[in-house]
C-alpha positions as CSV (number, residue, x, y, z in Angstrom):
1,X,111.9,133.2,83.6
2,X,113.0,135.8,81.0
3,X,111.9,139.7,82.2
4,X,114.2,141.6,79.8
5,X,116.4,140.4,76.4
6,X,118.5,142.2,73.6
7,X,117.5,142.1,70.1
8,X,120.5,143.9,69.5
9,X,122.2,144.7,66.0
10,X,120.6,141.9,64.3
11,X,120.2,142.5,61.0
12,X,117.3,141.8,58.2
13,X,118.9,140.1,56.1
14,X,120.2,137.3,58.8
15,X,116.5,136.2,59.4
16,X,114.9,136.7,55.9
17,X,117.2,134.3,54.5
18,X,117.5,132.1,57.3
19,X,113.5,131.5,57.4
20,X,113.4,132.4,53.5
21,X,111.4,135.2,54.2
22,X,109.2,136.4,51.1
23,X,108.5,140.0,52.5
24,X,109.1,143.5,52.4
25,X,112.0,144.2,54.8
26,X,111.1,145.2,58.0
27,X,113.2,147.8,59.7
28,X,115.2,146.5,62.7
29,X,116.1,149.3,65.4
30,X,118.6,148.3,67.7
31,X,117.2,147.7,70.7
32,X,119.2,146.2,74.4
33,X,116.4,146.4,76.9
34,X,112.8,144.5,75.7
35,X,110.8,144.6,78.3
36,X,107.0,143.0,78.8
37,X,104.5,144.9,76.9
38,X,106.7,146.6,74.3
39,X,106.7,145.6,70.6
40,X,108.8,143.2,69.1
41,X,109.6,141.3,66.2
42,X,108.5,137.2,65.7
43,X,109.0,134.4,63.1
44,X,106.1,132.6,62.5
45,X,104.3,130.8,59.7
46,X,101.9,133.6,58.3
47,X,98.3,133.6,59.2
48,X,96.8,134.6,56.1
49,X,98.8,132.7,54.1
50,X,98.3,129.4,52.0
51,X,101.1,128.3,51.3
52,X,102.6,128.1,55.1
53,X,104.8,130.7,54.1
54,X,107.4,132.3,57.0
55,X,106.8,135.7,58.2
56,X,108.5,138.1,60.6
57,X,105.8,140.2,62.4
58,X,105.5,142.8,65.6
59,X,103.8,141.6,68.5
60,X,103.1,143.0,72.0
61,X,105.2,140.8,74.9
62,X,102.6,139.3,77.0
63,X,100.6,137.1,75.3
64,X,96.6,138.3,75.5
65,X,94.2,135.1,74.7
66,X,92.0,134.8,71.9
67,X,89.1,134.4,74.1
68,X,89.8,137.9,76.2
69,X,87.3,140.7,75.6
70,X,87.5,142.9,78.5
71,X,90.1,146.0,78.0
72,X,93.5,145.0,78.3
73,X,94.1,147.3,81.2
74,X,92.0,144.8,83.1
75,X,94.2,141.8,82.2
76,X,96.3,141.6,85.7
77,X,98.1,138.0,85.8
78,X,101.3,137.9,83.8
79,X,102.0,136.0,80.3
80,X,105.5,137.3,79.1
81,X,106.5,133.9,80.0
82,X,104.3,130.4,80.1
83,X,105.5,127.3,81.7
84,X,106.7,124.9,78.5
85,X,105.5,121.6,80.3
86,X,101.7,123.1,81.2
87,X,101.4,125.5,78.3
88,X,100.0,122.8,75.8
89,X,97.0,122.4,78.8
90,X,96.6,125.9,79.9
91,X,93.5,127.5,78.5
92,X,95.2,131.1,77.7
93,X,98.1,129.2,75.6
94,X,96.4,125.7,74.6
95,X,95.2,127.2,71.1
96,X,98.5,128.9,70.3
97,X,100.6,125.5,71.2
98,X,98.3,123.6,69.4
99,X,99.0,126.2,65.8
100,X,100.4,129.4,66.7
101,X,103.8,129.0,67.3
102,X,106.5,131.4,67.2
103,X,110.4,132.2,67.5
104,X,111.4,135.2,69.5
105,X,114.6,136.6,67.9
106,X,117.4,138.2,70.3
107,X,121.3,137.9,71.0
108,X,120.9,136.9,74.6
109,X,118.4,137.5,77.5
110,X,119.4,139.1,80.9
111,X,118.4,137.2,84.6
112,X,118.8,138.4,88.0
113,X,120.8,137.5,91.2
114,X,121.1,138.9,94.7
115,X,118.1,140.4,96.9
116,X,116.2,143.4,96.4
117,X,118.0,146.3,96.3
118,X,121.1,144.6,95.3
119,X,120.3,142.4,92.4
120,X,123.1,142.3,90.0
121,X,121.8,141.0,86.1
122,X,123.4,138.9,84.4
123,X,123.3,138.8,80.2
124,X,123.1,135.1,78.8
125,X,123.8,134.2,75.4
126,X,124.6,131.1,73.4
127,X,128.5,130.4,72.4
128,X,129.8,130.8,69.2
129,X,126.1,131.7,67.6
130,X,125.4,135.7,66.6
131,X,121.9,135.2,68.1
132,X,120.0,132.9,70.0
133,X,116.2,131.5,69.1
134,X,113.6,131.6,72.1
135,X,110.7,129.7,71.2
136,X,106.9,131.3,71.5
137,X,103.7,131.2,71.6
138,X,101.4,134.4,69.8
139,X,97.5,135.0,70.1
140,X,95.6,137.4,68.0
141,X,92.5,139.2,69.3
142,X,90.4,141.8,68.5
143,X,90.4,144.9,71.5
144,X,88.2,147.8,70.5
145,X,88.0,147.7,67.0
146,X,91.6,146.8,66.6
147,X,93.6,143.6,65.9
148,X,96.4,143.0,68.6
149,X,99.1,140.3,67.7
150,X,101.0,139.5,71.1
151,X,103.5,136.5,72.5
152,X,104.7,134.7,75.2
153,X,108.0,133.4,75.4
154,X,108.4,129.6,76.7
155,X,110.8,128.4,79.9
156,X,111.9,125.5,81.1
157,X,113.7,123.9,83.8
158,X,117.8,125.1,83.9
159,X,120.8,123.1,82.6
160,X,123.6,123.3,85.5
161,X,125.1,127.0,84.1
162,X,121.6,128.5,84.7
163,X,120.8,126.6,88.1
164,X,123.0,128.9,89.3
165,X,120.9,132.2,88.4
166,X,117.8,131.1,88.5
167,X,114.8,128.6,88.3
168,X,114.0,128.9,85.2
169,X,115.2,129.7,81.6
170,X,114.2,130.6,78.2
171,X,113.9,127.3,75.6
172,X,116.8,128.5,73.6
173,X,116.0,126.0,70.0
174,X,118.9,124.4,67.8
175,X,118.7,126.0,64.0
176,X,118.0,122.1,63.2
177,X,114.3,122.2,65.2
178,X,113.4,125.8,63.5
179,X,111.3,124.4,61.2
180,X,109.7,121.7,63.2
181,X,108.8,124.1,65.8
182,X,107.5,126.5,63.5
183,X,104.8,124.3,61.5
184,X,102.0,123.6,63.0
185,X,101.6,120.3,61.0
186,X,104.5,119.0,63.5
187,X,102.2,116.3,65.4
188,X,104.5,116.6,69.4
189,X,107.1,119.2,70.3
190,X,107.8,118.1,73.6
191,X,111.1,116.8,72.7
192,X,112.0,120.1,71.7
193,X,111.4,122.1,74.7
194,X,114.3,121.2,77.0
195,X,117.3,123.2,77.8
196,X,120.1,123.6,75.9
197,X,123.4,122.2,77.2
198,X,125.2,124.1,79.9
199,X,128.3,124.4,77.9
200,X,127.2,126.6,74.9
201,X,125.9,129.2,77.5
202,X,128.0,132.3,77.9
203,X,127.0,134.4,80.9
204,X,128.5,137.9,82.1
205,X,127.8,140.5,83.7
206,X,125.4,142.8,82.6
207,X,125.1,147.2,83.8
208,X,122.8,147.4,86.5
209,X,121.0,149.8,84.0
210,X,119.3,147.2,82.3
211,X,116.9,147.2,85.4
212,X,115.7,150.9,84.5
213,X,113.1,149.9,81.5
214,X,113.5,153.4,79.8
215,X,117.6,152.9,79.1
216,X,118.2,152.1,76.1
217,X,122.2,151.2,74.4
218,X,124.4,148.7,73.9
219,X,126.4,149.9,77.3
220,X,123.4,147.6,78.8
221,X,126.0,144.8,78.2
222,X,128.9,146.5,80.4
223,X,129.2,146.1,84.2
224,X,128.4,148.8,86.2
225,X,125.6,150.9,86.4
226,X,125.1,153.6,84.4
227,X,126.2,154.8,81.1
228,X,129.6,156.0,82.2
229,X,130.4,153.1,84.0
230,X,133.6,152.0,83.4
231,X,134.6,154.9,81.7
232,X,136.9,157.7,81.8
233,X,134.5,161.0,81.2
């Protein structure tokens, strides 16, 4: 499961030339604390393209289905996050695993431990790597008039390092499967959608802030809780 991530400081420039973007830049706020149904940036192969060209687009986390034409207000069950061994079969993601695949961006993800009123998170990255890919799915559908791009990102079963957190984790892909994951002329993905190995995880202690969906800073990434954690004032 994945409930919060960090797109951090990452820069333009990184992802335009790593998918060979051929777009306007799009301006990159640092951000610490994504949480479900705020906006965020994907790679994905452009929909109104021919020429199966890469683009980076905002979409709403929590992927709403093509078919859905009720108000979204009235969309209760969850899809921040879809299972990546049922998602190919599941009627709300089918379509988008079949052609509308997408990489989520971020520097690491945070997970929780502990029991209610005690959790402590944790933030996971990937060693020796400035970011980390999370593969996706995005929908598009029309909601009153307006077109609403939205994603889900994909989990899988933990490697050993994340056992120890939780059940599940984000499929964190290798630069190598970018581009296989990404074209929808890629005929089975399966092989792609495991976890990565336990040793390139990095995992520390994250400020209990990051539980608080209106913080906001990079202090998100210190233990404690609260801004001045840690600090002398």
């Amino acid at each position: 499961m994945c409930g919060r991530y960090a797109l951090g400081k990452l820069q333009w420039w990184i992802l335009q030339e790593t998918f060979r973007l051929q777009q306007s830049a799009l301006n990159l706020e640092p951000r610490w604390n994504i949480a479900p149904t705020q906006t965020a940036p994907i790679i994905r192969v452009d929909p109104d393209s021919d020429e199966a060209a890469m683009q980076m687009a905002m979409a709403r986390w929590g992927l709403v289905p093509h078919f859905w034409n009720k108000p979204l207000a009235e969309m209760k069950y969850s899809t921040f996050n879809a299972k990546s061994e049922t998602a190919s079969v599941t009627p709300s993601y089918r379509k988008s695993f079949q052609g509308r695949r997408c990489i989520i961006p971020a520097i690491g993800f945070y997970e929780w431990t502990g029991t209610k009123g005690q959790k402590q998170p944790w933030f996971i990255s990937q060693k020796d790597r400035d970011w980390i890919a999370m593969a996706g799915l995005w929908d598009r559908v029309e909601i009153d008039g307006d077109t609403l791009d939205s994603f889900s990102i994909l989990t899988t079963t933990p490697n050993q390092a994340m056992a120890r957190i939780h059940t599940r984790m984000p499929v964190l892909l290798d630069p190598s499967d970018y581009e296989a994951w990404l074209s929808p002329d890629t005929d089975s993905v399966d092989t792609l959608l495991t976890a990565c190995p336990s040793e390139d995880m990095v995992i520390a202690e994250a400020n209990k802030g990051v539980g608080r969906v209106k913080e906001e800073g990079e202090w998100l990434l210190e233990p404690g809780d609260g801004i001045h954690a840690g600090r002398l004032l």
